[in-house]
PyMOL Python script that loads the backbone (N, CA, C, O; Angstrom):
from pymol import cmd

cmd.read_pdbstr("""\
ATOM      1  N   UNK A   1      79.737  55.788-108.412  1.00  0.00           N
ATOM      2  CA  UNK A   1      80.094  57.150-108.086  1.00  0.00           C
ATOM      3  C   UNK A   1      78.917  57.831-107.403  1.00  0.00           C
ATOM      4  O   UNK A   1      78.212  58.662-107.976  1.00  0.00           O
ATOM      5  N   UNK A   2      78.757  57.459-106.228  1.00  0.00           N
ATOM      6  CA  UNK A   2      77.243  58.305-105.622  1.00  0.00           C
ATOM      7  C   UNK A   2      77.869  59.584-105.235  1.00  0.00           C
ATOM      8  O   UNK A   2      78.981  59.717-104.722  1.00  0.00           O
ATOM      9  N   UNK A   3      76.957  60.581-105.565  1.00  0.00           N
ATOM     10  CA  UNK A   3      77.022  62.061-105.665  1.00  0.00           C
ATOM     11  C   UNK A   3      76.800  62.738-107.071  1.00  0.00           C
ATOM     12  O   UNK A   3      76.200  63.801-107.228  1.00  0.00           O
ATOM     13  N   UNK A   4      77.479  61.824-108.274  1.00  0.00           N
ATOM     14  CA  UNK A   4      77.653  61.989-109.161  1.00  0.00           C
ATOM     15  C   UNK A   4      76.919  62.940-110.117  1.00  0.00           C
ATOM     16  O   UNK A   4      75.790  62.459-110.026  1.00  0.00           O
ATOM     17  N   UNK A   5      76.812  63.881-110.901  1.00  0.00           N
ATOM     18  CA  UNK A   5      76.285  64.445-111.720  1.00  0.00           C
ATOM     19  C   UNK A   5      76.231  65.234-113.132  1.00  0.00           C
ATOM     20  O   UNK A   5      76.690  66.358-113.335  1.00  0.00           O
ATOM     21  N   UNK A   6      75.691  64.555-113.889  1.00  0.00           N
ATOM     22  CA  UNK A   6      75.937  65.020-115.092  1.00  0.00           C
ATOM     23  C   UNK A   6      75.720  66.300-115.823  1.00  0.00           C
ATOM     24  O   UNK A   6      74.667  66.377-116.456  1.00  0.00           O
ATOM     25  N   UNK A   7      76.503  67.280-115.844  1.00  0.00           N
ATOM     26  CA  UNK A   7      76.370  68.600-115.900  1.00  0.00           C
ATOM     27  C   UNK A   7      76.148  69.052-117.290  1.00  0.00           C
ATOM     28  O   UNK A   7      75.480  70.028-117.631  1.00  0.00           O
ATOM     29  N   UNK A   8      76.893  68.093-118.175  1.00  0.00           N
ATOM     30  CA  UNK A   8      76.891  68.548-119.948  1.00  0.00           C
ATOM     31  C   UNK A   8      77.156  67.348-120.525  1.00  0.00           C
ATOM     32  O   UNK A   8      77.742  66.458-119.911  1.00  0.00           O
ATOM     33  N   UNK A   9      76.741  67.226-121.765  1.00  0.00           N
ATOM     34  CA  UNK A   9      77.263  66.572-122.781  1.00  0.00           C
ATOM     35  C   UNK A   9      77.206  67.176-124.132  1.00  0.00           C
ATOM     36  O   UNK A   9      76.500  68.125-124.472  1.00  0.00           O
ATOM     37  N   UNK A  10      77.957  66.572-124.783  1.00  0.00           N
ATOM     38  CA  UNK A  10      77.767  67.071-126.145  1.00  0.00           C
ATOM     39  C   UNK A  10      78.457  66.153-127.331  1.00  0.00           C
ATOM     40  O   UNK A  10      79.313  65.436-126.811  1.00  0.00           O
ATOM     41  N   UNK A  11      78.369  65.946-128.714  1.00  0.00           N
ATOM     42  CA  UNK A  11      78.683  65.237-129.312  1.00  0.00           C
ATOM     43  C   UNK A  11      79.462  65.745-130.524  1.00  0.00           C
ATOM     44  O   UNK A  11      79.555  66.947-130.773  1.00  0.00           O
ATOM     45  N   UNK A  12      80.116  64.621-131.396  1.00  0.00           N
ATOM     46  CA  UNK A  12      80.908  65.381-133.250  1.00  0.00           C
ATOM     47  C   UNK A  12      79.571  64.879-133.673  1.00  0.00           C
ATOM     48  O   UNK A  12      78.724  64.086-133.262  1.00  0.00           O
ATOM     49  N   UNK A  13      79.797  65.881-134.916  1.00  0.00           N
ATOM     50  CA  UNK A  13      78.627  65.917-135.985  1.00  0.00           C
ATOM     51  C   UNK A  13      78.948  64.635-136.573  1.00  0.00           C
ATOM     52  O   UNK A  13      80.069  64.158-136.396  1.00  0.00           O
ATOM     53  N   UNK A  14      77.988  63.974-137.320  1.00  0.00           N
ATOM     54  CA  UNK A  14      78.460  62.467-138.121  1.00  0.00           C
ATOM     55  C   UNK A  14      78.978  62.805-139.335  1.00  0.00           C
ATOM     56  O   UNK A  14      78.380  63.709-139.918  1.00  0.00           O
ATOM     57  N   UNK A  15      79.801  62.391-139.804  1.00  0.00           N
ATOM     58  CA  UNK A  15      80.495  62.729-141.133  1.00  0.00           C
ATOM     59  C   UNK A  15      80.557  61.558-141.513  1.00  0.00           C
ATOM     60  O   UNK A  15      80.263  60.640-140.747  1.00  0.00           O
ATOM     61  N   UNK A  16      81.028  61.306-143.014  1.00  0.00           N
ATOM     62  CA  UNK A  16      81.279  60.358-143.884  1.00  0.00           C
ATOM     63  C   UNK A  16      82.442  59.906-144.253  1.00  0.00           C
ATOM     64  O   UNK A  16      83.288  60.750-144.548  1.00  0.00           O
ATOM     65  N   UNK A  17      82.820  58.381-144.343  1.00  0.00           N
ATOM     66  CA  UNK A  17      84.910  58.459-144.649  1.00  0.00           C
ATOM     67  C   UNK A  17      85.258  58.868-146.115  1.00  0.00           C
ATOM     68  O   UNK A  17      84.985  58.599-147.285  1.00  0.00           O
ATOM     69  N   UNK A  18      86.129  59.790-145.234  1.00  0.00           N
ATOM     70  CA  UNK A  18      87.127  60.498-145.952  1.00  0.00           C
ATOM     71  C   UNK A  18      86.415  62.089-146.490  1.00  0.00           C
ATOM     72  O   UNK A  18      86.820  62.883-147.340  1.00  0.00           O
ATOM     73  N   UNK A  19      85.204  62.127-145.588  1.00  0.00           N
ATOM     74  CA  UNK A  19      84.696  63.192-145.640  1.00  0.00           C
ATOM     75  C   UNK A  19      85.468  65.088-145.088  1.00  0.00           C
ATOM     76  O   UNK A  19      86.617  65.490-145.270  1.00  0.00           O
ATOM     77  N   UNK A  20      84.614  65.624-144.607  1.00  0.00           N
ATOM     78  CA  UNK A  20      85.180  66.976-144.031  1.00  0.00           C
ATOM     79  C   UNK A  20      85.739  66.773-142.660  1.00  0.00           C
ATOM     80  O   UNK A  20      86.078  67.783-142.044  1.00  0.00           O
ATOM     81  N   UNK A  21      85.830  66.022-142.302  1.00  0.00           N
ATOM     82  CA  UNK A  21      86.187  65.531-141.086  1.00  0.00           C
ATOM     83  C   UNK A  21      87.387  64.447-140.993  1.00  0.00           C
ATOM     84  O   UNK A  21      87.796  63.833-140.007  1.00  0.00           O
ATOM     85  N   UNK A  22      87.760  64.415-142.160  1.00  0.00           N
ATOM     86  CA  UNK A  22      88.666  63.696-142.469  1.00  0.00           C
ATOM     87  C   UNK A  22      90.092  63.712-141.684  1.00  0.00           C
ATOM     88  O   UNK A  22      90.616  62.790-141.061  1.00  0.00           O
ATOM     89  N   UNK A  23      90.476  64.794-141.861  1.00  0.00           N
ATOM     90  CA  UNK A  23      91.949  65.717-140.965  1.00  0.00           C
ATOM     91  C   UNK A  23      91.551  65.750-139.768  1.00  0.00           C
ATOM     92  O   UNK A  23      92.568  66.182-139.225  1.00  0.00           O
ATOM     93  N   UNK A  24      90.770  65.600-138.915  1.00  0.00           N
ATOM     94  CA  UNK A  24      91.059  65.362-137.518  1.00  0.00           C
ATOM     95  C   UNK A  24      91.045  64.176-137.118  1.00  0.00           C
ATOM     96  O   UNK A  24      90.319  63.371-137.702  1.00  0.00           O
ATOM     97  N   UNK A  25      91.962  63.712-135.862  1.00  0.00           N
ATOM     98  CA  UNK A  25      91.863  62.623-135.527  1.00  0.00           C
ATOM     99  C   UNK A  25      90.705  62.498-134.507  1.00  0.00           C
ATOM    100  O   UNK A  25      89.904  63.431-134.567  1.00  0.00           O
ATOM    101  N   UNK A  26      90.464  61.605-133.642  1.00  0.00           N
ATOM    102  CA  UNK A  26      89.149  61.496-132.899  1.00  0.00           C
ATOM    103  C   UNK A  26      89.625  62.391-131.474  1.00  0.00           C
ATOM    104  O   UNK A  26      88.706  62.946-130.871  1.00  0.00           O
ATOM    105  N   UNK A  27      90.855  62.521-130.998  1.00  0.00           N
ATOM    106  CA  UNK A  27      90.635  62.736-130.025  1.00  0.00           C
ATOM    107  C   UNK A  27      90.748  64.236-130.309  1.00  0.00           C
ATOM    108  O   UNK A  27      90.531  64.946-129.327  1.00  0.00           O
ATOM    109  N   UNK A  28      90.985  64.738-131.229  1.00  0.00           N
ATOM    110  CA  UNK A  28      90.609  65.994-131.464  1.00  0.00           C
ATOM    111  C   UNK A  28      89.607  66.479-131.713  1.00  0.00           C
ATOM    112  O   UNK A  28      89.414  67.617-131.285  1.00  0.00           O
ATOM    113  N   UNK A  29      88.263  65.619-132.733  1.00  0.00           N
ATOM    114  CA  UNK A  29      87.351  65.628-132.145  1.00  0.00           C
ATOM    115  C   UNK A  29      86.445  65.784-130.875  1.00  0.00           C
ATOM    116  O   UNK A  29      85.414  66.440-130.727  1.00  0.00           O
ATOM    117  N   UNK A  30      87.250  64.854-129.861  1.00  0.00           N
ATOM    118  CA  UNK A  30      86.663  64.709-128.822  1.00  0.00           C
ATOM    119  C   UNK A  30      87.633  66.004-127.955  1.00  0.00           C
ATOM    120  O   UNK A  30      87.634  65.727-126.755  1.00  0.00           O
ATOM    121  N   UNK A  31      88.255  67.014-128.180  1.00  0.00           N
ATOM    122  CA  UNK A  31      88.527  67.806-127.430  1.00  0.00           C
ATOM    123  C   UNK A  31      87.686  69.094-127.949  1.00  0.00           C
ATOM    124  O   UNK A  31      87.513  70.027-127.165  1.00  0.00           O
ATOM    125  N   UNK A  32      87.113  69.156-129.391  1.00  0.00           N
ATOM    126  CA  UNK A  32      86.080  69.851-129.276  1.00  0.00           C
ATOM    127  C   UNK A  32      84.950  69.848-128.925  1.00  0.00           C
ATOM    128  O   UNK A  32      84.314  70.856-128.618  1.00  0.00           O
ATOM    129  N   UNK A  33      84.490  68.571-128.920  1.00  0.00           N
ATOM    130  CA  UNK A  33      82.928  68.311-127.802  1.00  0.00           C
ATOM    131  C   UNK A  33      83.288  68.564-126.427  1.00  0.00           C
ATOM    132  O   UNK A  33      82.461  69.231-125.804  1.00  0.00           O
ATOM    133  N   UNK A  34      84.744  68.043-125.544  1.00  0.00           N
ATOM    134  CA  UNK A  34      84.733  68.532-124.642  1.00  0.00           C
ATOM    135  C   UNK A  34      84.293  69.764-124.053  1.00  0.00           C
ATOM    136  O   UNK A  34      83.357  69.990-123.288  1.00  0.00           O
ATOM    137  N   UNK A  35      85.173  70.526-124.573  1.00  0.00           N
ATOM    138  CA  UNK A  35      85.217  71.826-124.485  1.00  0.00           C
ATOM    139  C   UNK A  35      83.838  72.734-124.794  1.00  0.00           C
ATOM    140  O   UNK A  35      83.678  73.853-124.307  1.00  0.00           O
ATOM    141  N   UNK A  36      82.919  72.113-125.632  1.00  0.00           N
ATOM    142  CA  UNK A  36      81.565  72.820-125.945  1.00  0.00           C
ATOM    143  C   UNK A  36      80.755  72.690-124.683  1.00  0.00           C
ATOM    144  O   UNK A  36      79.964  73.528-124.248  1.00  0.00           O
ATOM    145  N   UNK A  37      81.236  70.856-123.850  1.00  0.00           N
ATOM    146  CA  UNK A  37      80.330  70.941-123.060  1.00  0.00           C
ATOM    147  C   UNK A  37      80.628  71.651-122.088  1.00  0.00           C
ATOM    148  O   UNK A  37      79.770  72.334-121.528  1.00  0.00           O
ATOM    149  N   UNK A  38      82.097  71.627-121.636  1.00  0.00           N
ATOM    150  CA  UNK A  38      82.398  72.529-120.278  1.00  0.00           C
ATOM    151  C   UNK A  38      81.550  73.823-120.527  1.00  0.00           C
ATOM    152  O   UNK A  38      80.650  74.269-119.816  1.00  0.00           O
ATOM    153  N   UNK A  39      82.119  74.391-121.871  1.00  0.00           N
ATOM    154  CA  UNK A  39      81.556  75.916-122.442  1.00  0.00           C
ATOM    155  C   UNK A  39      79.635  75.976-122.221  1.00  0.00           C
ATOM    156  O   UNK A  39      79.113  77.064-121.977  1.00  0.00           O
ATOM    157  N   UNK A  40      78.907  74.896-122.326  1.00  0.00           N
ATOM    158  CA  UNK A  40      77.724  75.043-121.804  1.00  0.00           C
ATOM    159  C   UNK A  40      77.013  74.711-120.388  1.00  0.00           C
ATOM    160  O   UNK A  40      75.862  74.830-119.970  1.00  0.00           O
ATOM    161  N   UNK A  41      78.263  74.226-119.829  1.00  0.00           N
ATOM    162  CA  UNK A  41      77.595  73.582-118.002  1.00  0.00           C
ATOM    163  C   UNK A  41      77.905  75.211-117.829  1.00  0.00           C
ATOM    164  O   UNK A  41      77.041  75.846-117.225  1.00  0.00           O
ATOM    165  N   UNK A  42      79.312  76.082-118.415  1.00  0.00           N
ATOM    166  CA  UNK A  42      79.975  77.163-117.291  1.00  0.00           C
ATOM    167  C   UNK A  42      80.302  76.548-116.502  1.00  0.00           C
ATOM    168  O   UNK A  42      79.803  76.568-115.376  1.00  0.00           O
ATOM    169  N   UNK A  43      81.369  75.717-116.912  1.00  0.00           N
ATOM    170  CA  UNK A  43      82.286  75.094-115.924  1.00  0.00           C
ATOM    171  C   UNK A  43      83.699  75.140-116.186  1.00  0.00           C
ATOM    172  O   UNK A  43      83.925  74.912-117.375  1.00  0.00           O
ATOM    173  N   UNK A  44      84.775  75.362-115.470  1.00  0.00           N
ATOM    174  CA  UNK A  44      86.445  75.008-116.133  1.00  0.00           C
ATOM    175  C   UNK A  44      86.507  73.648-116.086  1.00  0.00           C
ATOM    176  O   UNK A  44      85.580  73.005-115.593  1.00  0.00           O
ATOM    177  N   UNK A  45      87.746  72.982-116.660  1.00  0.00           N
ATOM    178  CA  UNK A  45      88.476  71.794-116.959  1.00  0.00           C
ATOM    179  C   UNK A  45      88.622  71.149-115.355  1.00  0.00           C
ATOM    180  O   UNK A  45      88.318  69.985-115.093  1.00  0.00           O
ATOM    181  N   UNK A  46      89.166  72.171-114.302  1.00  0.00           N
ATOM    182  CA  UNK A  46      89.624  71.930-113.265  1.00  0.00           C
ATOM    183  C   UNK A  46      88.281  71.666-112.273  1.00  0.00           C
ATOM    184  O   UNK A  46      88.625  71.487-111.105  1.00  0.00           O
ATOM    185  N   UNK A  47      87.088  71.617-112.455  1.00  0.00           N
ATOM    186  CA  UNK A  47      85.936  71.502-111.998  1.00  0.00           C
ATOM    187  C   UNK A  47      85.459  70.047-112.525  1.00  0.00           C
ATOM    188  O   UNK A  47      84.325  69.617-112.317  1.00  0.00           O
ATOM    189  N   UNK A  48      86.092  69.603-112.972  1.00  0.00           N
ATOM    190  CA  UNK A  48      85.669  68.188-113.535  1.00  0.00           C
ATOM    191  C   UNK A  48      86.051  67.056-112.930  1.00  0.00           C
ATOM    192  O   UNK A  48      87.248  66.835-113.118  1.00  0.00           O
ATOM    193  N   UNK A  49      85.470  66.203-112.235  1.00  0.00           N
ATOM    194  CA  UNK A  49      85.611  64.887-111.459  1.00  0.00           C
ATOM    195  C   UNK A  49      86.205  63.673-112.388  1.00  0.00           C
ATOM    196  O   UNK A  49      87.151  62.973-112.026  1.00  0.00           O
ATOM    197  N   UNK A  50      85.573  63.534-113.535  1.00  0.00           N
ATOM    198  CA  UNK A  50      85.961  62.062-114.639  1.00  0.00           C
ATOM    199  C   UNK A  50      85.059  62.694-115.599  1.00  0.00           C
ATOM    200  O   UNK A  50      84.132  63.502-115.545  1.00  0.00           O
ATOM    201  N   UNK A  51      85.798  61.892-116.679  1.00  0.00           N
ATOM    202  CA  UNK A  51      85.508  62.442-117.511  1.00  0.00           C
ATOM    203  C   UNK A  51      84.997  60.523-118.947  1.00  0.00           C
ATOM    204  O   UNK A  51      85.793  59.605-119.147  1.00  0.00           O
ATOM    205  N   UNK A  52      84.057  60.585-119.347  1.00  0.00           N
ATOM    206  CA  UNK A  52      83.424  59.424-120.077  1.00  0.00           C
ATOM    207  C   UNK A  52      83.272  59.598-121.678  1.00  0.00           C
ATOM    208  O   UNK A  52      82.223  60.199-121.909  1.00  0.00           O
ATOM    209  N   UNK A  53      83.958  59.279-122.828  1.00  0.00           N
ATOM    210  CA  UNK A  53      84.035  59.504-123.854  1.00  0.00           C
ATOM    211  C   UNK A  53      83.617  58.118-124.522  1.00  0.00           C
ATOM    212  O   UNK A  53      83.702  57.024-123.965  1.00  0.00           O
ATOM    213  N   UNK A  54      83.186  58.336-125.712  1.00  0.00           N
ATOM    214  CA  UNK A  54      83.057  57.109-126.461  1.00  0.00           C
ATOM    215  C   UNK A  54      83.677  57.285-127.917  1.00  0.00           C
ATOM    216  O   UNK A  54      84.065  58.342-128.414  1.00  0.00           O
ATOM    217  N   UNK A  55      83.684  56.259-128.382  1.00  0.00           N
ATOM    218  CA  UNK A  55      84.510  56.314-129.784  1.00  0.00           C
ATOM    219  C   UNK A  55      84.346  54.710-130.610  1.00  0.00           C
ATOM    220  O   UNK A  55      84.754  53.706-130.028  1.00  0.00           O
ATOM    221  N   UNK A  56      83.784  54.624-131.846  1.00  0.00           N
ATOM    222  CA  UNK A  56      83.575  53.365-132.306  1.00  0.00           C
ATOM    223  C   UNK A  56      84.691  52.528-132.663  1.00  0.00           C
ATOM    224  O   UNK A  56      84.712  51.299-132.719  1.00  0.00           O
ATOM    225  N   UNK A  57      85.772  53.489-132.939  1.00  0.00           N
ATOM    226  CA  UNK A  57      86.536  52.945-133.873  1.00  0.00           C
ATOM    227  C   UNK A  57      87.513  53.431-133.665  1.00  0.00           C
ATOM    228  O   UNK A  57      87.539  54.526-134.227  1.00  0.00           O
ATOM    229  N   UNK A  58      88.638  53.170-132.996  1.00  0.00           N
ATOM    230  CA  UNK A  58      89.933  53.499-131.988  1.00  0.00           C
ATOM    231  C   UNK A  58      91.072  53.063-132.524  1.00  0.00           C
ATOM    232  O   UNK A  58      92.139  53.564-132.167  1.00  0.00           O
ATOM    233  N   UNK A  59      91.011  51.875-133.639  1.00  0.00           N
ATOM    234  CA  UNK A  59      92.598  51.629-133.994  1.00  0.00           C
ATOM    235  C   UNK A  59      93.252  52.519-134.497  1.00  0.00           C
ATOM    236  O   UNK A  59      92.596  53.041-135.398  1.00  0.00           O
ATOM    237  N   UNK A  60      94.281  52.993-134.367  1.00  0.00           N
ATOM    238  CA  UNK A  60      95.358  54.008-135.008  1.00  0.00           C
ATOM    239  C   UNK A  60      95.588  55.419-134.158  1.00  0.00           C
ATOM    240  O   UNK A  60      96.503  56.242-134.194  1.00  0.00           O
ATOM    241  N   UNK A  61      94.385  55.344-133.394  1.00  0.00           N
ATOM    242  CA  UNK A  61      93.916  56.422-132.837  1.00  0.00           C
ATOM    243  C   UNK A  61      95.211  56.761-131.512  1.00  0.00           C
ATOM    244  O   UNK A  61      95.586  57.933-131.534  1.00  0.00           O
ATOM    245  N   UNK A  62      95.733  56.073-130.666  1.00  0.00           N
ATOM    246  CA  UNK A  62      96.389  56.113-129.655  1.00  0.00           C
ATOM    247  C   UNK A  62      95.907  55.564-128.475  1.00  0.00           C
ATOM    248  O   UNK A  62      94.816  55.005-128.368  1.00  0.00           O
ATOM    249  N   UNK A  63      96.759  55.730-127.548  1.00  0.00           N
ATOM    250  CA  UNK A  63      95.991  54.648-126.329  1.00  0.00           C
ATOM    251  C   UNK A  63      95.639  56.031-125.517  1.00  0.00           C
ATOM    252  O   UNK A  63      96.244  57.101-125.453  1.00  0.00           O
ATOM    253  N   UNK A  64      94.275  55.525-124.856  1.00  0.00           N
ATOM    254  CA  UNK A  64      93.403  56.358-124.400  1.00  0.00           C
ATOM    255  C   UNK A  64      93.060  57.722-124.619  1.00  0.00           C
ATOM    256  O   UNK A  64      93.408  58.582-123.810  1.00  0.00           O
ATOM    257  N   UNK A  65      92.103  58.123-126.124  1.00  0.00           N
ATOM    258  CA  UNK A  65      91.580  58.768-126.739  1.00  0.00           C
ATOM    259  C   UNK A  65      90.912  60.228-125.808  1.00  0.00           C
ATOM    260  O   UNK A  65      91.010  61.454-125.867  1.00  0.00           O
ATOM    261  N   UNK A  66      90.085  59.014-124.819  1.00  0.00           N
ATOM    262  CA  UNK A  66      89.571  60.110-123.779  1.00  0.00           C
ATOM    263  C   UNK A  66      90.272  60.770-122.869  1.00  0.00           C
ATOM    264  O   UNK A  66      89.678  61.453-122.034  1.00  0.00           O
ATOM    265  N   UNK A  67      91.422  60.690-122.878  1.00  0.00           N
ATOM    266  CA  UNK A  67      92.625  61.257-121.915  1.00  0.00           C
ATOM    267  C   UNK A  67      93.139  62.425-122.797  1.00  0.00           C
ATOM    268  O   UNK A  67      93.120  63.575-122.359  1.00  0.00           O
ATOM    269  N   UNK A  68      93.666  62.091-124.215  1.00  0.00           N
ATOM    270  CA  UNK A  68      94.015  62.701-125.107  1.00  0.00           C
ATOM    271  C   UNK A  68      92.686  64.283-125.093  1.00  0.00           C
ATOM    272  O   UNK A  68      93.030  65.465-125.060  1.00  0.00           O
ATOM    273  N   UNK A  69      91.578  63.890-125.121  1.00  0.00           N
ATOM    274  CA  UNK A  69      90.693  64.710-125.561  1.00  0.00           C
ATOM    275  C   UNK A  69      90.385  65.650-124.539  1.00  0.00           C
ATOM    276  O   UNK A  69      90.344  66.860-124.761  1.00  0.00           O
ATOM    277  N   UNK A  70      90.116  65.015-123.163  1.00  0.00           N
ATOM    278  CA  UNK A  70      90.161  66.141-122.279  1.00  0.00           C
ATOM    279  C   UNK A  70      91.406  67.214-121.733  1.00  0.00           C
ATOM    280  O   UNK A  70      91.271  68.388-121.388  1.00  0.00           O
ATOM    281  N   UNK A  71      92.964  66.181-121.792  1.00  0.00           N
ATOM    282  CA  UNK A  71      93.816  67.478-121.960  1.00  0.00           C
ATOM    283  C   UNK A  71      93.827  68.399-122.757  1.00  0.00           C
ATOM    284  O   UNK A  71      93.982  69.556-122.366  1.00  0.00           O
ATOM    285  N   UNK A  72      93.693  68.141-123.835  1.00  0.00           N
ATOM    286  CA  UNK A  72      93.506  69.351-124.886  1.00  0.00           C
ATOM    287  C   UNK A  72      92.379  69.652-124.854  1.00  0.00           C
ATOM    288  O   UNK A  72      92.148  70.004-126.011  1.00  0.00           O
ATOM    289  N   UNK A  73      91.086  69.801-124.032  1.00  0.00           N
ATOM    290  CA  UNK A  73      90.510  70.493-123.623  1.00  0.00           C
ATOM    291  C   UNK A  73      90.241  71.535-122.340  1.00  0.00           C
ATOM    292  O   UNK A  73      89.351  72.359-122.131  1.00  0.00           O
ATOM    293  N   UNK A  74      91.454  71.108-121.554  1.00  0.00           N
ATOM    294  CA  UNK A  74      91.845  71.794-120.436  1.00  0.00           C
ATOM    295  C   UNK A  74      91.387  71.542-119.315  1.00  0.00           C
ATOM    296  O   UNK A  74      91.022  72.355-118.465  1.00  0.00           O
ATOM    297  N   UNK A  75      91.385  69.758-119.231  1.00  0.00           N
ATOM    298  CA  UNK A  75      91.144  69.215-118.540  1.00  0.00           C
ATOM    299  C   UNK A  75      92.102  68.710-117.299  1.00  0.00           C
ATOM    300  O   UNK A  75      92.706  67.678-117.593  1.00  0.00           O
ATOM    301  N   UNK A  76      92.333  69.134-116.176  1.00  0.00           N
ATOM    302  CA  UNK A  76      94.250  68.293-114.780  1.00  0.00           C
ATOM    303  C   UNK A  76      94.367  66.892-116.042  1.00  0.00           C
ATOM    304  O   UNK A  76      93.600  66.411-116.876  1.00  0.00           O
ATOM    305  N   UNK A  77      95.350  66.711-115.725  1.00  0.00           N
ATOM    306  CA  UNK A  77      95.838  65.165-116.000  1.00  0.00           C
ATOM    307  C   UNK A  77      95.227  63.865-115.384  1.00  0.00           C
ATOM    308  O   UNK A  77      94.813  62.791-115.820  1.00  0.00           O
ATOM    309  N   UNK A  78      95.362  64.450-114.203  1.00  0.00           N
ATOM    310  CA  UNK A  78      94.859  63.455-112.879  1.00  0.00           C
ATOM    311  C   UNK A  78      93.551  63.209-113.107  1.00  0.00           C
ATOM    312  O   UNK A  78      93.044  62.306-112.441  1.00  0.00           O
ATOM    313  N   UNK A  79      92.845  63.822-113.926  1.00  0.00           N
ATOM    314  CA  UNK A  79      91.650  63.436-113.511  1.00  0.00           C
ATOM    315  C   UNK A  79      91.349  62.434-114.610  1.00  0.00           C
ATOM    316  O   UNK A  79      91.765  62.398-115.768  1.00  0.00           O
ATOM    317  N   UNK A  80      90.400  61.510-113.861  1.00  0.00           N
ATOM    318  CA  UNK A  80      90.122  59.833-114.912  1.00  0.00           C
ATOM    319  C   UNK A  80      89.522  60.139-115.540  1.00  0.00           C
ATOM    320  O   UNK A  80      88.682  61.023-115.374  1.00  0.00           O
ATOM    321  N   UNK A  81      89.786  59.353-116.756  1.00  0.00           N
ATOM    322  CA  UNK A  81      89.056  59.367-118.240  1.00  0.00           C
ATOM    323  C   UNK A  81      88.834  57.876-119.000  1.00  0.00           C
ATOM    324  O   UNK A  81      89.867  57.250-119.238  1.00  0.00           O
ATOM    325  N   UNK A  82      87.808  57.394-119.315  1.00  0.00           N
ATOM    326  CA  UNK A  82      87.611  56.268-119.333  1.00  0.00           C
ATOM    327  C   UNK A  82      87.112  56.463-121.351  1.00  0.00           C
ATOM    328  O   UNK A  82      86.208  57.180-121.782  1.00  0.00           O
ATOM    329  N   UNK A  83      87.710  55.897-121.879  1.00  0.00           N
ATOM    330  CA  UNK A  83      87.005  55.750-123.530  1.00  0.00           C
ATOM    331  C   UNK A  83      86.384  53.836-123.595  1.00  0.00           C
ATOM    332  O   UNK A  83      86.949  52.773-123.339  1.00  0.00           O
ATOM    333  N   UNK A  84      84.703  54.272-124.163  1.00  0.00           N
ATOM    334  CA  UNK A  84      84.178  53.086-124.369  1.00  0.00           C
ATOM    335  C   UNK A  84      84.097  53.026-125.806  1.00  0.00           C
ATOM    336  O   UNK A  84      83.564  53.862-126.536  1.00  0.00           O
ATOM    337  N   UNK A  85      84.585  52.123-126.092  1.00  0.00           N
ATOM    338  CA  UNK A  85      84.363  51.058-127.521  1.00  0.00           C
ATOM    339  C   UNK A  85      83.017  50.552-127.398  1.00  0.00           C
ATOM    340  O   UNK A  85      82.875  49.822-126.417  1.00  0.00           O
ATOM    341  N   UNK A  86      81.732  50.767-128.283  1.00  0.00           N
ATOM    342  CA  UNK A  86      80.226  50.296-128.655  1.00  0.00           C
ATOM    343  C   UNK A  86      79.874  51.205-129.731  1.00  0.00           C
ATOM    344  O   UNK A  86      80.169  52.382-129.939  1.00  0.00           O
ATOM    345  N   UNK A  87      79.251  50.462-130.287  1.00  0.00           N
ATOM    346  CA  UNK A  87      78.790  50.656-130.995  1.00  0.00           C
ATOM    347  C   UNK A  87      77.149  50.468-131.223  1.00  0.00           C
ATOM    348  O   UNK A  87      76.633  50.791-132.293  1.00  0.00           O
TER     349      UNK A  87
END
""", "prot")
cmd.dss("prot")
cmd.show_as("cartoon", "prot")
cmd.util.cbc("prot")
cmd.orient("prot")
């Protein structure tokens, strides 16, 4: 992606299983980090080129977490979202 630039990131707090964090699923998680980071570049959803999420642990979760997380962060549809599995 030459041009490319990374404007924000941001992360979920680490919690413990079956901790306070229990009731959300990840990509709800990941639509509140979204959204913190747009909220700190000062950027909208619609200003966003792709979008790169990670997640350790994805079974149950749905297919493509990072898609899930940036729409409900108010992110176009269209725009790519890639979720990496590492740990």
């Amino acid at each position: 992606m030459p041009g490319s630039v990374i404007v924000s990131g941001a992360r979920t707090p680490i919690g413990r299983f079956n901790g306070g964090l229990a009731n959300f699923t990840g990509a709800e998680l990941g639509t509140h980090a979204i959204s913190a980071a747009l909220e700190r570049a000062g950027i909208t959803g619609d200003q966003v080129d792709h979008v790169v999420m990670g997640q350790v642990l994805q079974a149950g979760q749905g297919q493509i977490t990072a898609r899930q997380a940036a729409v409900g962060a108010g992110i176009p549809m269209d725009v790519p979202a890639i979720t990496i599995n590492k740990v």
